[in-house]
Jmol script that loads the backbone (N, CA, C; Angstrom):
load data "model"
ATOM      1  N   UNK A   1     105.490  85.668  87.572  1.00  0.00           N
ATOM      2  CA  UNK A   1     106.545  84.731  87.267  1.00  0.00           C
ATOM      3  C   UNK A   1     107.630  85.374  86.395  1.00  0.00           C
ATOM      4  N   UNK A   2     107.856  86.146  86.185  1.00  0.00           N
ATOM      5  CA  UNK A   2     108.382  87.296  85.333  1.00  0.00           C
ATOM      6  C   UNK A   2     109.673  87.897  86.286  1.00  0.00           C
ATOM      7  N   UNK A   3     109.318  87.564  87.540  1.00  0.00           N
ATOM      8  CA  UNK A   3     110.625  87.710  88.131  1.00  0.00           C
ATOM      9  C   UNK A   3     111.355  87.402  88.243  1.00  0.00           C
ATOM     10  N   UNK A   4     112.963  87.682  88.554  1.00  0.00           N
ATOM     11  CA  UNK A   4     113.855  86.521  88.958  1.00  0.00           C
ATOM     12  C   UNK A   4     113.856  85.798  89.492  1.00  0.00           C
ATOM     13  N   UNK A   5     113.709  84.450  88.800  1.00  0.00           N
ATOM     14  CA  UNK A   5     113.629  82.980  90.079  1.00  0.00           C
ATOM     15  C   UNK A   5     112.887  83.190  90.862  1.00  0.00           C
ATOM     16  N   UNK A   6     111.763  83.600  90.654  1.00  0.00           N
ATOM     17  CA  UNK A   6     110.553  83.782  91.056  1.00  0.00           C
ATOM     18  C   UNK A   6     109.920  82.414  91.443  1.00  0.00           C
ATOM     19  N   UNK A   7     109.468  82.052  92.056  1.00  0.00           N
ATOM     20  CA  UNK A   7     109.060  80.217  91.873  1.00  0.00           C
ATOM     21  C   UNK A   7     107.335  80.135  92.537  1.00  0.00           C
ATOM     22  N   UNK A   8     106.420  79.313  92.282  1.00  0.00           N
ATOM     23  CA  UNK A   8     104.878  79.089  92.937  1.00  0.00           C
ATOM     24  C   UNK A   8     105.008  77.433  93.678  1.00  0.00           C
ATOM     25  N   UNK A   9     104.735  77.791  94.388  1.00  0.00           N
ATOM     26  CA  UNK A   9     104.486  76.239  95.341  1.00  0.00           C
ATOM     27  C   UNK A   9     103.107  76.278  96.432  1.00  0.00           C
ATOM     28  N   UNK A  10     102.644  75.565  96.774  1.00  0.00           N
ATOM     29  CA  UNK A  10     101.633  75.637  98.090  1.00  0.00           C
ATOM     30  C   UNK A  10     102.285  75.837  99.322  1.00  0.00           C
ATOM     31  N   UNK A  11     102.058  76.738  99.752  1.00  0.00           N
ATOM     32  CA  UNK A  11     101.955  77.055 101.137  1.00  0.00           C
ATOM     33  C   UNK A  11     100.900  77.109 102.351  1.00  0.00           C
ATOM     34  N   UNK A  12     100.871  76.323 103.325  1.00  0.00           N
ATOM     35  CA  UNK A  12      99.709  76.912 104.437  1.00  0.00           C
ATOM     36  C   UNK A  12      98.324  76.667 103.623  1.00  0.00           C
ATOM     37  N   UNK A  13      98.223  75.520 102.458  1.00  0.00           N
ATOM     38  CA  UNK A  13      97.526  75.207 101.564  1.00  0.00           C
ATOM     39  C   UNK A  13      96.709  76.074 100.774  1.00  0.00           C
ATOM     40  N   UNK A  14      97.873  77.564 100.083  1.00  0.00           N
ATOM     41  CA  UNK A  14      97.486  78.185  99.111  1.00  0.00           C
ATOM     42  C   UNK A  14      98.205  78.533  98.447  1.00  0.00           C
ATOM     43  N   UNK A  15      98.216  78.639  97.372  1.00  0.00           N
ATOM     44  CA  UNK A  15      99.563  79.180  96.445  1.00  0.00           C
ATOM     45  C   UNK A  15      99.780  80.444  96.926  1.00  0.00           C
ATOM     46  N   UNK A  16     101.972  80.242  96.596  1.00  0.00           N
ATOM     47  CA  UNK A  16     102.133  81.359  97.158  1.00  0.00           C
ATOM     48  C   UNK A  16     103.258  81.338  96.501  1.00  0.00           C
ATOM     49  N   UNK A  17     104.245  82.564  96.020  1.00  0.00           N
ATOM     50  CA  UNK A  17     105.384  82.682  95.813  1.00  0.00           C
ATOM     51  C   UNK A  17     106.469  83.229  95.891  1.00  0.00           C
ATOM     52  N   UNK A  18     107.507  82.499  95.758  1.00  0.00           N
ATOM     53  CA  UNK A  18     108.653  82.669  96.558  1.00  0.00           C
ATOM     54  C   UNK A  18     109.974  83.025  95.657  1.00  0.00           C
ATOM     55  N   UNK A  19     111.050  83.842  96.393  1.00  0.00           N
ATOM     56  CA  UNK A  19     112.077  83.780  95.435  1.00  0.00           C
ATOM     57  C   UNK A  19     113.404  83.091  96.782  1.00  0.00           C
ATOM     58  N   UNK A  20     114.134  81.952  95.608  1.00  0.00           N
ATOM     59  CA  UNK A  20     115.102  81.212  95.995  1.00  0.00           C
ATOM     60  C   UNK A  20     114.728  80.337  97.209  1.00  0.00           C
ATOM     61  N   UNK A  21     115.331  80.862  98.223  1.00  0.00           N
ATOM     62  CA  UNK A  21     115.040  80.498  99.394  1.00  0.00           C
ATOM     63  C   UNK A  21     114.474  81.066 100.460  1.00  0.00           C
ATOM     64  N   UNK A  22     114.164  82.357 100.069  1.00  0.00           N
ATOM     65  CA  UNK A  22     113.472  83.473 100.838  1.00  0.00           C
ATOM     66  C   UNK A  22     112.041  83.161 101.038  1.00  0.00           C
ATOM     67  N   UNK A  23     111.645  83.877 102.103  1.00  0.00           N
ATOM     68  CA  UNK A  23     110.550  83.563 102.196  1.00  0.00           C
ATOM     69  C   UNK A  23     109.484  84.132 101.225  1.00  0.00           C
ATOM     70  N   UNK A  24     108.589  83.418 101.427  1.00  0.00           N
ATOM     71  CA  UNK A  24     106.999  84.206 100.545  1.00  0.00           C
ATOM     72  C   UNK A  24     107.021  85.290 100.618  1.00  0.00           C
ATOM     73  N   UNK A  25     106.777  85.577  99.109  1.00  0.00           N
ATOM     74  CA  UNK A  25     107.119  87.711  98.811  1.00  0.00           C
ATOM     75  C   UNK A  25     105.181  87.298  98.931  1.00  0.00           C
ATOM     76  N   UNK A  26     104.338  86.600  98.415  1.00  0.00           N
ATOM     77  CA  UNK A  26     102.996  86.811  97.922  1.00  0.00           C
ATOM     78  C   UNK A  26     102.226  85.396  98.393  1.00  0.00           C
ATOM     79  N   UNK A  27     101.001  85.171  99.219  1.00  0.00           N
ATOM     80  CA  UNK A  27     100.361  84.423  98.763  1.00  0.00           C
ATOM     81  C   UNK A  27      99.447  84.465  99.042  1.00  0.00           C
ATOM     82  N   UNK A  28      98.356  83.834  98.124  1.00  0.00           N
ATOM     83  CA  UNK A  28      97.377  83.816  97.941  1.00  0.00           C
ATOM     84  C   UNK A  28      96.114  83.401  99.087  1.00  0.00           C
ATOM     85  N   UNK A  29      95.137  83.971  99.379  1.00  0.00           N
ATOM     86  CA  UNK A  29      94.359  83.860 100.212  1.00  0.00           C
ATOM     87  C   UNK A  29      92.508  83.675  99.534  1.00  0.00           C
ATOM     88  N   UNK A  30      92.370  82.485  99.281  1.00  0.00           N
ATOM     89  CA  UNK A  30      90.813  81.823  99.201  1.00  0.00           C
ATOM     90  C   UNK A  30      89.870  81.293 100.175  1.00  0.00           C
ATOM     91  N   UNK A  31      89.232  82.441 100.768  1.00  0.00           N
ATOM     92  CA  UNK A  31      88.746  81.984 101.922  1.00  0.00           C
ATOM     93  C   UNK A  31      89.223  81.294 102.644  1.00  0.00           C
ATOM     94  N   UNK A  32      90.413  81.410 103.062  1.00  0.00           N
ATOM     95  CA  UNK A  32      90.871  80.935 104.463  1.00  0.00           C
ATOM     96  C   UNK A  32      90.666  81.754 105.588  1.00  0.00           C
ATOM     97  N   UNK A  33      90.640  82.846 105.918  1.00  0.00           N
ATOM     98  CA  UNK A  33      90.355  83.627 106.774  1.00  0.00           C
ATOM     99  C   UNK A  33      89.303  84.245 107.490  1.00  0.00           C
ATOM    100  N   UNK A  34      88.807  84.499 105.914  1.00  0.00           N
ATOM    101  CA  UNK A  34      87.517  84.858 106.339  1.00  0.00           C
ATOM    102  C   UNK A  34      86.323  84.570 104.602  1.00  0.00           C
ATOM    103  N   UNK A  35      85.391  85.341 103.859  1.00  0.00           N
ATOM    104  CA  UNK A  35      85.031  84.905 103.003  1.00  0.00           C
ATOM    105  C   UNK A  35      84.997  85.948 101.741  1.00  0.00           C
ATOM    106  N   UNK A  36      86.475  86.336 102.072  1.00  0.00           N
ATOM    107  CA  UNK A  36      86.739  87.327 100.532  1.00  0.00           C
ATOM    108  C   UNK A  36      88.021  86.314 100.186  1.00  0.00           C
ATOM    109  N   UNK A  37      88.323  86.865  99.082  1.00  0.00           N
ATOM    110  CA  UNK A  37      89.391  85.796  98.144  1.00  0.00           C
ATOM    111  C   UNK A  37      90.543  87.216  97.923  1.00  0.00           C
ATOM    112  N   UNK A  38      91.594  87.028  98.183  1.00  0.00           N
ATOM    113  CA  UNK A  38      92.672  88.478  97.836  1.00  0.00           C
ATOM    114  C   UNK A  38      94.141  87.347  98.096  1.00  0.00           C
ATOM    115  N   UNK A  39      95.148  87.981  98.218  1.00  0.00           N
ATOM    116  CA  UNK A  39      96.152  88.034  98.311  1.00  0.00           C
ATOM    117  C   UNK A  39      97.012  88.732  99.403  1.00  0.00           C
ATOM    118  N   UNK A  40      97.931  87.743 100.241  1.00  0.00           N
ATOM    119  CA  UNK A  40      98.882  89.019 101.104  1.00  0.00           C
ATOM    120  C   UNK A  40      99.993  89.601 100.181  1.00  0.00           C
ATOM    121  N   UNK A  41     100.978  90.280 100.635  1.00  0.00           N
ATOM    122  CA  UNK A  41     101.827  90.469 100.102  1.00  0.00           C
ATOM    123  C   UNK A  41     103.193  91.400 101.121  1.00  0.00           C
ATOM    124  N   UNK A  42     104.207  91.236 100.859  1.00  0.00           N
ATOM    125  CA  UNK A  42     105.419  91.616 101.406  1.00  0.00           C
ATOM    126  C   UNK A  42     105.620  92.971 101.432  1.00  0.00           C
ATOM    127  N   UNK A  43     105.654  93.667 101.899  1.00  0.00           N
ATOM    128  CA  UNK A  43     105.451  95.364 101.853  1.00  0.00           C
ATOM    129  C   UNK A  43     106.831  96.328 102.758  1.00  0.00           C
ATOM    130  N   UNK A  44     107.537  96.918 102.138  1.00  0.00           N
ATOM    131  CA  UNK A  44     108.383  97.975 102.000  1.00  0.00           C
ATOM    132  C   UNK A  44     107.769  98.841 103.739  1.00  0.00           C
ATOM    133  N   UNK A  45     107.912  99.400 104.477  1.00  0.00           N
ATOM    134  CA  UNK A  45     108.070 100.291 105.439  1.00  0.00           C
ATOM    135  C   UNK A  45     106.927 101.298 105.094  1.00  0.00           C
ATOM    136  N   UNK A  46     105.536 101.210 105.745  1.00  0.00           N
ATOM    137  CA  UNK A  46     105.099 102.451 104.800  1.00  0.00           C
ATOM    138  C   UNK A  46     104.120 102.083 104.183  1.00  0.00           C
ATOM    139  N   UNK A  47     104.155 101.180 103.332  1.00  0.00           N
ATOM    140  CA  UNK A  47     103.258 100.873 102.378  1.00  0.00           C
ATOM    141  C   UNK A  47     102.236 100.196 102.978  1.00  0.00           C
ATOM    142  N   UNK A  48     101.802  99.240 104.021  1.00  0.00           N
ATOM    143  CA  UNK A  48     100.982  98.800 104.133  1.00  0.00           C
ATOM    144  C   UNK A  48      99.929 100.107 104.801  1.00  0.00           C
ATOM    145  N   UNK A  49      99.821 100.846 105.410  1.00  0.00           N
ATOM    146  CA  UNK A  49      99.623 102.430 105.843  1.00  0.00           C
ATOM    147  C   UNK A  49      99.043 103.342 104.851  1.00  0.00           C
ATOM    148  N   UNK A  50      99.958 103.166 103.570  1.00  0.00           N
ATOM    149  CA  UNK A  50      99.302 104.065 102.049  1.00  0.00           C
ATOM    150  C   UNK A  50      98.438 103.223 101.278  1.00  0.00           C
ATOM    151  N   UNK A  51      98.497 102.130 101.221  1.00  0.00           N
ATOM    152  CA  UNK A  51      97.399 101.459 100.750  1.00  0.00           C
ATOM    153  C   UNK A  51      96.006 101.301 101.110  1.00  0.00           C
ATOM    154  N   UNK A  52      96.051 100.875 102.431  1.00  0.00           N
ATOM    155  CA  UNK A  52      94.567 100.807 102.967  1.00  0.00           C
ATOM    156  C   UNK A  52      94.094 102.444 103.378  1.00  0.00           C
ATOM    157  N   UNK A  53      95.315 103.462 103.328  1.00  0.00           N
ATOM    158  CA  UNK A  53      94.608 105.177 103.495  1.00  0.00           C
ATOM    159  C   UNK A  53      93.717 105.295 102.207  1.00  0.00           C
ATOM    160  N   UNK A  54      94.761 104.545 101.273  1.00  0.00           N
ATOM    161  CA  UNK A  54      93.965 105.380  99.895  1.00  0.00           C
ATOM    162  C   UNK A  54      92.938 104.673  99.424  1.00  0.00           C
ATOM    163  N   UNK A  55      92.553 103.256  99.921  1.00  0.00           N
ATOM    164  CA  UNK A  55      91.179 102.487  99.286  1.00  0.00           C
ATOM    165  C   UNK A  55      91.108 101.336 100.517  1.00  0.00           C
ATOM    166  N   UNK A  56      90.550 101.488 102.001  1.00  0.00           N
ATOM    167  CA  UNK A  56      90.149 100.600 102.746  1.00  0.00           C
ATOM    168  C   UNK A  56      89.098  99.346 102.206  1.00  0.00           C
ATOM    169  N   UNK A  57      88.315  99.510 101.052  1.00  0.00           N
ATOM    170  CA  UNK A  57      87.294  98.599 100.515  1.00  0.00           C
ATOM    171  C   UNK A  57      88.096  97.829  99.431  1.00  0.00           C
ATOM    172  N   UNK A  58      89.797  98.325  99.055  1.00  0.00           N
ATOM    173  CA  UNK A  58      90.526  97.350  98.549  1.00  0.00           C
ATOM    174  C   UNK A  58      91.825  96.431  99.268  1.00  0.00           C
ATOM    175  N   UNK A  59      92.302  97.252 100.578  1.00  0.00           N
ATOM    176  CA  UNK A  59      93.319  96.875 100.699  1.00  0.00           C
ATOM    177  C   UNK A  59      92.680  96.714 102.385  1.00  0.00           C
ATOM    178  N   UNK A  60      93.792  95.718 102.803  1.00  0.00           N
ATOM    179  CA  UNK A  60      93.300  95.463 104.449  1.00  0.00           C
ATOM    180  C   UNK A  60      94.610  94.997 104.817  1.00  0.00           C
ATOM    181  N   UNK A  61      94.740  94.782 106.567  1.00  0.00           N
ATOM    182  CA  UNK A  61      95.788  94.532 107.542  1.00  0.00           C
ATOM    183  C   UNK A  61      95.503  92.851 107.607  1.00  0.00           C
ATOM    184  N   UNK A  62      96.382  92.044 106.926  1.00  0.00           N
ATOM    185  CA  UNK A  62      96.290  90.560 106.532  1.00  0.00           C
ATOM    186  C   UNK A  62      96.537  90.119 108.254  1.00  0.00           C
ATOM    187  N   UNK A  63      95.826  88.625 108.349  1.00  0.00           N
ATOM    188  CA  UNK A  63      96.236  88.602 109.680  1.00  0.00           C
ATOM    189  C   UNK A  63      97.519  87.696 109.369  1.00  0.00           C
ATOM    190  N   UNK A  64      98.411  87.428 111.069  1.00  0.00           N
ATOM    191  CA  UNK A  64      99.457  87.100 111.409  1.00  0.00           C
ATOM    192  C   UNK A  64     100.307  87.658 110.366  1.00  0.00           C
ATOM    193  N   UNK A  65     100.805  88.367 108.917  1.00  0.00           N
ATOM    194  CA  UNK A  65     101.358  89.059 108.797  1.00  0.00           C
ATOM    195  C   UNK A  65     101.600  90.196 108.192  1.00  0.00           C
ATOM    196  N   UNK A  66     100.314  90.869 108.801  1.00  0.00           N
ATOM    197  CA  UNK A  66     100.168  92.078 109.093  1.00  0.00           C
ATOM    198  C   UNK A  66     100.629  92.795 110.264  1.00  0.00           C
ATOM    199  N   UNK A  67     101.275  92.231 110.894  1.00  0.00           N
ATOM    200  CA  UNK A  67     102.217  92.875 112.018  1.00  0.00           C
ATOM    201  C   UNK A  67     102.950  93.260 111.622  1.00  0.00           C
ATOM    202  N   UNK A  68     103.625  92.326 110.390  1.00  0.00           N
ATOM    203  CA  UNK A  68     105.128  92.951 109.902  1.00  0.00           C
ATOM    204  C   UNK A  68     105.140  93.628 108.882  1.00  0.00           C
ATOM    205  N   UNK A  69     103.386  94.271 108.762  1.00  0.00           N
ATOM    206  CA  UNK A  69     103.490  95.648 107.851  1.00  0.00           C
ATOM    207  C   UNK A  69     103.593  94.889 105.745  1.00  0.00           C
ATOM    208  N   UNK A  70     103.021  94.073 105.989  1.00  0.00           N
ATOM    209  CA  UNK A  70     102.146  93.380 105.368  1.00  0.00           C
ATOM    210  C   UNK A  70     100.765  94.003 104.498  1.00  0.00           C
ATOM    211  N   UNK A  71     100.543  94.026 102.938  1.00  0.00           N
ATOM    212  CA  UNK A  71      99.534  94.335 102.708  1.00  0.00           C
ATOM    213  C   UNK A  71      98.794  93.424 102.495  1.00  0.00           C
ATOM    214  N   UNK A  72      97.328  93.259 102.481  1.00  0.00           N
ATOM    215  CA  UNK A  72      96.045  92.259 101.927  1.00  0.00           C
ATOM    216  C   UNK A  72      95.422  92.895 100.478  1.00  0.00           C
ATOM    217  N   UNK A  73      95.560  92.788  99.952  1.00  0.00           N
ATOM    218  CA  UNK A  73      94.756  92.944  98.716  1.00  0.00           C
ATOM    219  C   UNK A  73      93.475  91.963  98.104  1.00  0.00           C
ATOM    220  N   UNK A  74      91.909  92.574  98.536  1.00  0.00           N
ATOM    221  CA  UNK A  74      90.953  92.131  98.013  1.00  0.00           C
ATOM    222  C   UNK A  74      91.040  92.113  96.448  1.00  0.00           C
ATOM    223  N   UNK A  75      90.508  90.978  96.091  1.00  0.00           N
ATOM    224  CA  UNK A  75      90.889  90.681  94.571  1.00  0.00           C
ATOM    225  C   UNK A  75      89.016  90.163  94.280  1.00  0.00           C
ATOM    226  N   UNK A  76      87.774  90.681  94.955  1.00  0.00           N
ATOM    227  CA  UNK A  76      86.911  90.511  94.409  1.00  0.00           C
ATOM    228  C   UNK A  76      85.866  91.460  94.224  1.00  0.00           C
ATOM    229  N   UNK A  77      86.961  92.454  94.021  1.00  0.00           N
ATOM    230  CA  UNK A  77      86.776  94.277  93.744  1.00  0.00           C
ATOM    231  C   UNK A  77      87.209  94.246  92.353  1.00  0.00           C
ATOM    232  N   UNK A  78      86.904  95.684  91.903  1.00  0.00           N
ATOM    233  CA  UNK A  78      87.337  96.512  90.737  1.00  0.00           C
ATOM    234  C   UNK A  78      88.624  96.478  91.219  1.00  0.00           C
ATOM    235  N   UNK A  79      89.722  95.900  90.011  1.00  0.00           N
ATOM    236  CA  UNK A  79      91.217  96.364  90.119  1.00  0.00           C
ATOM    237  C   UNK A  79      91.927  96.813  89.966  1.00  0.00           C
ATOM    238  N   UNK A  80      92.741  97.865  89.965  1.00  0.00           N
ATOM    239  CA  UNK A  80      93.923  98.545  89.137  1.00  0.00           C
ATOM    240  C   UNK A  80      94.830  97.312  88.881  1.00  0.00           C
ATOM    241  N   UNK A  81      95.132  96.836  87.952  1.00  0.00           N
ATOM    242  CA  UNK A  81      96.512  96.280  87.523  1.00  0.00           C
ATOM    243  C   UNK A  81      97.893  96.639  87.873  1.00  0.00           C
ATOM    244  N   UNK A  82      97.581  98.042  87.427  1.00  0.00           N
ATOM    245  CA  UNK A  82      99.016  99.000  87.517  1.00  0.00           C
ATOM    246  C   UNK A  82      99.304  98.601  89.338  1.00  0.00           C
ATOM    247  N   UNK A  83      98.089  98.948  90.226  1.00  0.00           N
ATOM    248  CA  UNK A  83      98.666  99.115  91.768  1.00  0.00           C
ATOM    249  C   UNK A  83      98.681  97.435  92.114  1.00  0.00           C
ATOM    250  N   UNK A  84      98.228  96.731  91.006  1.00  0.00           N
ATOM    251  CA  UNK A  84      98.420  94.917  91.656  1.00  0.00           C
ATOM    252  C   UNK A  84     100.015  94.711  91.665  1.00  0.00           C
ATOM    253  N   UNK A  85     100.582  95.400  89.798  1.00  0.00           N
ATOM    254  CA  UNK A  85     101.756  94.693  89.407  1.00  0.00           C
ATOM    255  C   UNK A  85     102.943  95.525  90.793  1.00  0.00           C
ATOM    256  N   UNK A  86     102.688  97.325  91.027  1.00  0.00           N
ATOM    257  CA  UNK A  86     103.744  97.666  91.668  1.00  0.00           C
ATOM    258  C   UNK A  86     103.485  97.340  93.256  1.00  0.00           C
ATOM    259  N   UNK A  87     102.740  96.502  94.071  1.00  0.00           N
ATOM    260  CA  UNK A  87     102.234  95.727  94.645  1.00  0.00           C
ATOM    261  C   UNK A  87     103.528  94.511  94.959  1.00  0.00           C
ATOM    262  N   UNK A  88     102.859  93.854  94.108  1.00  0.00           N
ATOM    263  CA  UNK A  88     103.915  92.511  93.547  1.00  0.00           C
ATOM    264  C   UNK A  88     105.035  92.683  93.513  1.00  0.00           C
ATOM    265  N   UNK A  89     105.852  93.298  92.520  1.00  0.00           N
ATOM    266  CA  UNK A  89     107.176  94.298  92.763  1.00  0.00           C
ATOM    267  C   UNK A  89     107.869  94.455  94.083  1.00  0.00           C
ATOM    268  N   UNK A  90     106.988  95.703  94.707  1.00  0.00           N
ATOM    269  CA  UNK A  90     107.354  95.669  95.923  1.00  0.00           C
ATOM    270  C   UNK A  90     107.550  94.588  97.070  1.00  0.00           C
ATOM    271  N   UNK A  91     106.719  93.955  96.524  1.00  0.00           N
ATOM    272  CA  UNK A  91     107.129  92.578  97.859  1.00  0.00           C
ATOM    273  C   UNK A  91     107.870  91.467  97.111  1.00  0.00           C
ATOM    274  N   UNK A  92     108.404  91.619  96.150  1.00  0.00           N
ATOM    275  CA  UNK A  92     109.394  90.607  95.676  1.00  0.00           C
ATOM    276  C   UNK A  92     110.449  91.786  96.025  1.00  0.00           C
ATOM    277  N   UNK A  93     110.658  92.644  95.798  1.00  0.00           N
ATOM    278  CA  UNK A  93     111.604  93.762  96.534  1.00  0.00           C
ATOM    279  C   UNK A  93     112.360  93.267  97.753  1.00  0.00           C
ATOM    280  N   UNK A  94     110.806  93.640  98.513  1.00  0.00           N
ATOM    281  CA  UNK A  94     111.185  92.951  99.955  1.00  0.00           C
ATOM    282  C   UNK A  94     111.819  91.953 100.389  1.00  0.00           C
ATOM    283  N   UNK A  95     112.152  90.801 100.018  1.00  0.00           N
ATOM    284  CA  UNK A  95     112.611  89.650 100.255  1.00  0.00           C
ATOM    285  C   UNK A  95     113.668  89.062  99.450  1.00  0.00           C
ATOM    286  N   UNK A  96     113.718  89.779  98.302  1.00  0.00           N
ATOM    287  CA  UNK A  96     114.936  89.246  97.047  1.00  0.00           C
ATOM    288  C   UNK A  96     116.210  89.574  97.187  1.00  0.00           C
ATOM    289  N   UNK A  97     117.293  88.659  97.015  1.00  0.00           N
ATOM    290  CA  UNK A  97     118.407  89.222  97.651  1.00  0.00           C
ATOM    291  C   UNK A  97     119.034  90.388  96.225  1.00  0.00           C
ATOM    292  N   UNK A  98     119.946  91.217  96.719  1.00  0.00           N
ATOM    293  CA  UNK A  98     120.658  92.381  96.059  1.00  0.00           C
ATOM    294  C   UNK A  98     120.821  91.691  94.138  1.00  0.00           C
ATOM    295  N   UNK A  99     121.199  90.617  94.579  1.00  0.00           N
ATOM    296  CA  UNK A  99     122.036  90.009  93.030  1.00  0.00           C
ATOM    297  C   UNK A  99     120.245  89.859  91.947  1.00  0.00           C
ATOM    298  N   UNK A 100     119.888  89.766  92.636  1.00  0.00           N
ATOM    299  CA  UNK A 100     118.584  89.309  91.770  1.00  0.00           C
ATOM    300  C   UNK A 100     117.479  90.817  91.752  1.00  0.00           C
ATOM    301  N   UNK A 101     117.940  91.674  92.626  1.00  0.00           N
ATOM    302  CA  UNK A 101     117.362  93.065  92.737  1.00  0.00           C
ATOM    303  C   UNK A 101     117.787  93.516  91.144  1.00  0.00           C
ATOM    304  N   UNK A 102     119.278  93.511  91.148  1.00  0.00           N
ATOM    305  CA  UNK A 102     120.214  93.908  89.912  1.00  0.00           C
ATOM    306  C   UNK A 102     119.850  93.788  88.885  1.00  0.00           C
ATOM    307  N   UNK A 103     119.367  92.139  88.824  1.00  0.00           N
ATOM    308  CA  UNK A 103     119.047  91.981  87.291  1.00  0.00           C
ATOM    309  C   UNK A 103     117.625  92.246  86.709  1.00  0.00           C
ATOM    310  N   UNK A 104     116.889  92.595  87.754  1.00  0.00           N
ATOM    311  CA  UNK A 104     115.476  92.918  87.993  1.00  0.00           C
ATOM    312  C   UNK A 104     115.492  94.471  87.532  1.00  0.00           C
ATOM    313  N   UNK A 105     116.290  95.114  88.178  1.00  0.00           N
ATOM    314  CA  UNK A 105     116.780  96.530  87.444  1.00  0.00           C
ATOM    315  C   UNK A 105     117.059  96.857  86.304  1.00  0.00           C
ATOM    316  N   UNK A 106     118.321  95.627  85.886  1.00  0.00           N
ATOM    317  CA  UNK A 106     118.795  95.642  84.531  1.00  0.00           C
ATOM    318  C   UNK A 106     117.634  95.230  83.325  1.00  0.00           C
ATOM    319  N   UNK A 107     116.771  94.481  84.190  1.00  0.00           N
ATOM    320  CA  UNK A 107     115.913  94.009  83.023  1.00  0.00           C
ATOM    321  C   UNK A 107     114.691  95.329  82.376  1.00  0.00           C
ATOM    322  N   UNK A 108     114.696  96.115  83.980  1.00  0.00           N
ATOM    323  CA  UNK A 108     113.026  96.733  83.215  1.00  0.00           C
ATOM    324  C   UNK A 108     114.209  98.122  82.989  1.00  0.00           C
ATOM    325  N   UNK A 109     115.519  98.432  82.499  1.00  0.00           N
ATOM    326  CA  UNK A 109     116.249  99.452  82.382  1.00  0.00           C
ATOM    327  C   UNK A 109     115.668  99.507  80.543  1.00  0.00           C
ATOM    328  N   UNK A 110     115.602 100.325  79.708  1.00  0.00           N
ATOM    329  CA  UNK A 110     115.866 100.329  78.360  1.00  0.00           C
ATOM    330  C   UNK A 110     116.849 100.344  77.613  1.00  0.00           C
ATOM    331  N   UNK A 111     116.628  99.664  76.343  1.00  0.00           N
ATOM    332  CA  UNK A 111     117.930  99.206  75.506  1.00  0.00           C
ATOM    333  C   UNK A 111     118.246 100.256  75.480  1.00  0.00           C
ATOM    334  N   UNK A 112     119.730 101.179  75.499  1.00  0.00           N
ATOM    335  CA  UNK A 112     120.339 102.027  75.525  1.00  0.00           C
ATOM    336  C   UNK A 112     121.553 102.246  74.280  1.00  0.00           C
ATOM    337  N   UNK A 113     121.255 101.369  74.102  1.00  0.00           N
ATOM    338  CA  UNK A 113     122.775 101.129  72.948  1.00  0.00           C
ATOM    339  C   UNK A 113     122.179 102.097  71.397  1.00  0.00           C
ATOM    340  N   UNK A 114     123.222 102.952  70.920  1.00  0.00           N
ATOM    341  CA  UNK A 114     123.003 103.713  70.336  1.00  0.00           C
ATOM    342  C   UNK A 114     122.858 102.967  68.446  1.00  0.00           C
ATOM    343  N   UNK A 115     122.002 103.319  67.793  1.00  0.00           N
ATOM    344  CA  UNK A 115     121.861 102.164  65.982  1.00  0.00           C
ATOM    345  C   UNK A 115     122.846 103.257  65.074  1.00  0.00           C
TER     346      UNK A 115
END
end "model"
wireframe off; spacefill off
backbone 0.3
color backbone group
């Protein structure tokens, strides 16, 4: 929630979230599919490919949108944080328009101003 206009609502009856009017960068998956509990998520060109190379027992091909290169992230594994948050990131990436990319930039940039 830390993102820009980041927003949580139910979707497809699981939480999921969205920025503005764009579609779902993330949502959540509790046994609907099958009987692990994880998360999809919105994925950059590429990434859904480097994820499940580098840990298949964490990451998987989500169905219906995993075509569009889509990651799954099992969430009832050992987790890295670090690869959840740049995860998350990336698929609010994916879907956020330029103006809200900006301030998303500007925000994690460091205070620069000289004392």
């Amino acid at each position: 929630m830390e993102l820009p206009e980041a927003t949580e609502r139910v979707s497809h009856g699981e939480p999921a979230w969205f920025v503005r009017r764009a579609p779902q960068f993330v949502m959540f998956a509790d046994h609907h599919h099958d009987d692990r509990i994880g998360f999809w998520a919105a994925a950059p060109p590429g990434a859904q490919q480097y994820w499940i190379g580098r840990d298949p027992d964490r990451f998987f091909v989500p169905p219906y949108v995993g075509a569009r290169g889509w990651i799954g992230v099992y969430l009832d594994v050992d987790l890295d944080w670090g690869d959840i948050a740049d995860i998350v990131e990336d698929a609010y990436r994916a879907v956020a328009p330029r103006t809200l990319l900006a301030r998303l930039d500007a925000q994690s940039q460091p205070d620069r101003r000289l004392d």
